[in-house]
C-alpha positions as CSV (number, residue, x, y, z in Angstrom):
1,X,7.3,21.0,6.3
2,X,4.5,19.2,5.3
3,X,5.0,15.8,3.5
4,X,3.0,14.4,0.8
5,X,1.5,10.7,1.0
6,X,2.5,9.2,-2.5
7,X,0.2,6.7,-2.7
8,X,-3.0,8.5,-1.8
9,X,-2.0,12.1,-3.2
10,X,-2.4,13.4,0.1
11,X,-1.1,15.4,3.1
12,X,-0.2,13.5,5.9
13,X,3.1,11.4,5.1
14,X,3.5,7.3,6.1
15,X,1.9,7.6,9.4
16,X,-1.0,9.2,8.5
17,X,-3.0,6.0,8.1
18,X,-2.2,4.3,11.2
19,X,-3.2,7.2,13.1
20,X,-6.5,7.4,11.0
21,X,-6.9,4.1,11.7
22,X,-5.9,4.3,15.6
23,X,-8.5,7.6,15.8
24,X,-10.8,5.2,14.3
25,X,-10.4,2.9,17.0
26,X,-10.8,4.2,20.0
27,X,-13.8,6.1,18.8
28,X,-15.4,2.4,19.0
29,X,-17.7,1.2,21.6
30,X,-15.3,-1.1,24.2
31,X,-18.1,-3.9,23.2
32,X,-16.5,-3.7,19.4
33,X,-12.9,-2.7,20.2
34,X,-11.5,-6.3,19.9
35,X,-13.0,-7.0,16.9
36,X,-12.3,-3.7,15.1
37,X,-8.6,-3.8,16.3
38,X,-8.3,-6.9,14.6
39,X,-9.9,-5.8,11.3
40,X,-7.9,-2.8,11.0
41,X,-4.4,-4.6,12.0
42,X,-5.8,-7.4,9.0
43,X,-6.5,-4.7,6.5
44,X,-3.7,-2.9,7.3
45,X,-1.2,-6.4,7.0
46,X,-2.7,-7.1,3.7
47,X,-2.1,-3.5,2.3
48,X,1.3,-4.7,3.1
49,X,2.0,-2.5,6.2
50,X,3.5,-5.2,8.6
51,X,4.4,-2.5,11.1
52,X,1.3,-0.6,11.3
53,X,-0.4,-3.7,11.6
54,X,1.4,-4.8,14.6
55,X,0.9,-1.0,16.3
56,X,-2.9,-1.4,16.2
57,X,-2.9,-4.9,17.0
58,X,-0.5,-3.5,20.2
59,X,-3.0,-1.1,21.0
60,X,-5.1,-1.6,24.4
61,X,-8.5,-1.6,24.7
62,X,-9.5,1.5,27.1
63,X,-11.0,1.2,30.5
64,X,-14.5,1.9,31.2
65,X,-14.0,4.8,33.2
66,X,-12.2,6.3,30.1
């Protein structure tokens, strides 16, 4: 069942946007990670989502080799 994000009209339900958001980060360079984590966990605590903010600040920056 698919559920439907009120706020934005679309597909996707409450997590959608942190998983946007965590796609969007490790799609960074590792020389920007840092700084994009803690833009996206800001933007994120200002659009008032306290606990997605805290998973992306959570989130590791990925080795190298990865």
């Amino acid at each position: 069942m698919e559920t439907l994000n009120a706020r934005k009209g679309r597909p996707g339900g409450a997590g959608h946007e942190l998983e946007t958001a965590l796609d969007e980060l490790y799609t960074t360079p590792p020389s920007g990670f840092v700084a994009r984590r803690e833009t996206l966990a800001a933007a994120a605590k200002t659009a008032g989502r306290v606990d997605d903010a805290r998973r992306i600040h959570a989130a590791r920056r990925p080795t190298l080799a990865a």
